[in-house]
C-alpha positions as CSV (number, residue, x, y, z in Angstrom):
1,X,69.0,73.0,109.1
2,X,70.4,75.2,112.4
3,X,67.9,73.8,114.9
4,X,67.2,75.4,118.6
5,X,66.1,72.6,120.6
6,X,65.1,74.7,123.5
7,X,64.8,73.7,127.3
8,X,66.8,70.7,127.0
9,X,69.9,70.6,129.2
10,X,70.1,66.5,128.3
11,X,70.9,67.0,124.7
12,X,69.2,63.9,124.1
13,X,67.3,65.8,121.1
14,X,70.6,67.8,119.9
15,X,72.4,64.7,119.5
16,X,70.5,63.1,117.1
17,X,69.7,65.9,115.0
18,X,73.7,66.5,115.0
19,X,73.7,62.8,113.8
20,X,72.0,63.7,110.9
21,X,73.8,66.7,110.2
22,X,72.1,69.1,111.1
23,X,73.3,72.2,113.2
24,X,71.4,71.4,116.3
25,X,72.0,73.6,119.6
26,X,70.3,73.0,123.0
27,X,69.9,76.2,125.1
28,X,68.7,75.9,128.9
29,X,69.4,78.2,131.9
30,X,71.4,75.1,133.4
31,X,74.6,73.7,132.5
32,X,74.1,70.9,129.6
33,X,74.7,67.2,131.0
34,X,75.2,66.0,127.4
35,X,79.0,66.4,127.5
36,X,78.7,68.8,124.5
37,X,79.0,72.3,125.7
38,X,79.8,73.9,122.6
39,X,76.5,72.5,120.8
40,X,74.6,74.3,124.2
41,X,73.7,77.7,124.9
42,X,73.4,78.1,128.5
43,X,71.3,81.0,129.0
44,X,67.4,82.4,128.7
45,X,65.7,80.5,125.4
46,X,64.2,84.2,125.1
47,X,67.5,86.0,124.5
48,X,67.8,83.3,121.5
49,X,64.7,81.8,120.1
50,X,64.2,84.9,117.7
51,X,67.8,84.2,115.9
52,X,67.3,82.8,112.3
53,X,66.4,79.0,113.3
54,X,64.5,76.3,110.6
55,X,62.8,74.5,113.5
56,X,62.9,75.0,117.2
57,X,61.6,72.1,119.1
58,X,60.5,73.6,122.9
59,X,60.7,71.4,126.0
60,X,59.2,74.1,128.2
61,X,59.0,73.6,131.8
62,X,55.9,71.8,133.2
63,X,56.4,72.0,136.8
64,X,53.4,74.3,136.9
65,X,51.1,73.1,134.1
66,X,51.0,69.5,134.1
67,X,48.1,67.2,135.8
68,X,50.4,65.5,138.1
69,X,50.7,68.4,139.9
70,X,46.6,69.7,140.0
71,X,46.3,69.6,143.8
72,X,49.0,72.4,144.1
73,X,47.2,74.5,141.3
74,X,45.0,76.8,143.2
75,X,48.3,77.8,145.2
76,X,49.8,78.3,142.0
77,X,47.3,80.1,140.4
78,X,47.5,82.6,143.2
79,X,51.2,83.4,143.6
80,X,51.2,83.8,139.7
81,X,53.3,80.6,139.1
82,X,50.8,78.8,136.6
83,X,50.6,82.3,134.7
84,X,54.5,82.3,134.3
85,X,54.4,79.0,133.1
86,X,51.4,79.6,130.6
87,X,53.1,82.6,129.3
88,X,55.9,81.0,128.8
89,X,55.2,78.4,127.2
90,X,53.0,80.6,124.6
91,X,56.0,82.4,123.6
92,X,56.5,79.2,121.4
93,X,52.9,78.9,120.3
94,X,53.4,82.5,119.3
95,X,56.1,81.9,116.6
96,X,54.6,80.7,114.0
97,X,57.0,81.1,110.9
98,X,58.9,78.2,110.9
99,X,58.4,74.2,112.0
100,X,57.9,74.1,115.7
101,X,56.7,71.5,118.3
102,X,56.4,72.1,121.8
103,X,56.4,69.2,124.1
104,X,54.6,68.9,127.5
105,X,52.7,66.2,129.4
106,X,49.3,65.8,130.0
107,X,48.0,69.1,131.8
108,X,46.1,72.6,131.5
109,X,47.6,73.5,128.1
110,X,45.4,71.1,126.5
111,X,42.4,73.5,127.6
112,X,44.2,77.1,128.0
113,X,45.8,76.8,124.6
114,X,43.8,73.9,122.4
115,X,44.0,70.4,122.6
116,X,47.3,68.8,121.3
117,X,48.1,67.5,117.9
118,X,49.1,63.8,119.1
119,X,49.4,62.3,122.3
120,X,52.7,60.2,121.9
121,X,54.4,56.6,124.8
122,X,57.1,55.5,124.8
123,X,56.8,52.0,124.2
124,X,55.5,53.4,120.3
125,X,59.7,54.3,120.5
126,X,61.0,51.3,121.5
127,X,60.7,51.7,125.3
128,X,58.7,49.4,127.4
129,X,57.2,52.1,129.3
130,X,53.9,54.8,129.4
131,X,54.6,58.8,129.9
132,X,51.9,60.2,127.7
133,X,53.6,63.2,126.2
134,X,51.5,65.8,124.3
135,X,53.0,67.4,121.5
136,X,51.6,70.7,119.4
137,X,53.0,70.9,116.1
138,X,53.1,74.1,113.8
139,X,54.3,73.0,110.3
140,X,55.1,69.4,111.3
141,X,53.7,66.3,110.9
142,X,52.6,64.1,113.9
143,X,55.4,61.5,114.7
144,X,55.1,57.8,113.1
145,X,55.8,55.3,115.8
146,X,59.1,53.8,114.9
147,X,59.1,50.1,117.8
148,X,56.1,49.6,119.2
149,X,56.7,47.0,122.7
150,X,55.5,45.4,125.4
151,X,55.9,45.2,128.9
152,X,54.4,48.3,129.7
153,X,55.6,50.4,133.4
154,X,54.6,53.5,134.6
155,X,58.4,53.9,136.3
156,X,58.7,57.6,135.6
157,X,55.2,58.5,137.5
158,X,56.5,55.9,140.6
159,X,59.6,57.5,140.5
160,X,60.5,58.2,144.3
161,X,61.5,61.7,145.7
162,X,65.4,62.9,145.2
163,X,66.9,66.2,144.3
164,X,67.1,65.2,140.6
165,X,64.0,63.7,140.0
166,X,62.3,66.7,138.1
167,X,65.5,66.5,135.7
168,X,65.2,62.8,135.8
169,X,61.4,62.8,134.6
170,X,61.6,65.3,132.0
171,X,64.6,63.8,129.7
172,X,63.3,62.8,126.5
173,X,63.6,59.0,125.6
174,X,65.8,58.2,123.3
175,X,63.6,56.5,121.1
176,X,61.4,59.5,120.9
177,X,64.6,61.9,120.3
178,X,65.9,59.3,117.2
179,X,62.2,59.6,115.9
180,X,62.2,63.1,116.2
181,X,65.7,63.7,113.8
182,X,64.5,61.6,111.6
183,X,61.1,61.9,110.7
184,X,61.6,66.6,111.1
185,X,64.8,66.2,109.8
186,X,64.2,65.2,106.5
């Protein structure tokens, strides 16, 4: 299958759809920190997503839309940055014609778009740790946990300020990616 795994700079996804044998690209506006550059497409997912993909699996921003962020909403709302977000993340709700899932966390989606398929942690992947991640899926089934674990942290929401910690708190676990491949990827 050619898959665009889109908003994903990590390549934590592409990788182990490549695994398998697929032809996976990631495409983000910012360089890829995977070490594969020719499996990335560094530009606008827009100027792309419309190509002849089988899947596309969306990471879209959620800077503006998730709950973490609420008490900056209003502020958002009125400088248009929530709308932005919103609309942009529709433009993958929109295509419906092949598999898609769109990934976010916990946040307005759920009520300006409909409520998610599943609500997946990471310790159902293997990782001892909670980030509920909400997924919508358009011809896909919801993902079977693959290692469910104890020792359950909430290190990602305790995560202390630096420059990189948006990038830090959005990579997919790896878990979650290898469940991902091999569960759509059939």
């Amino acid at each position: 299958m050619k898959i665009l795994i889109a908003c994903e700079e990590s390549q934590v996804v592409t990788k182990e759809f490549r695994k398998l044998g697929h032809e996976a690209y990631s495409c983000d506006l910012l360089e890829c920190s995977g070490e594969h550059p020719e499996w990335h497409i560094q530009e606008d997912v827009r100027r792309v997503m419309d190509k002849p993909w089988d899947m596309i699996i969306a990471f879209p921003p959620c800077t503006h839309l998730a709950s973490s962020g609420a008490r900056w909403f209003k502020e958002k709302r009125k400088d248009g940055r929530q709308l932005r977000a919103i609309q942009f993340f529709m433009i993958f709700a929109w295509r419906t014609d092949i598999p898609i899932a769109i990934e976010n966390p916990i946040g307005i989606m759920s009520t300006f778009y409909r409520k998610p398929d599943q609500i997946i942690q990471p310790w159902q992947f293997g990782h001892g740790e909670t980030k509920a991640t909400c997924l919508w899926l358009n011809k896909l089934q919801k993902l079977e946990p693959t290692d469910i674990v104890e020792g359950r942290v909430n290190r990602i929401h305790k995560m202390p300020e630096s420059k990189d910690r948006a990038k830090l708190r959005s990579k997919t676990y790896p878990g979650i990616a290898k469940a991902m491949a091999a569960q759509w990827g059939k």
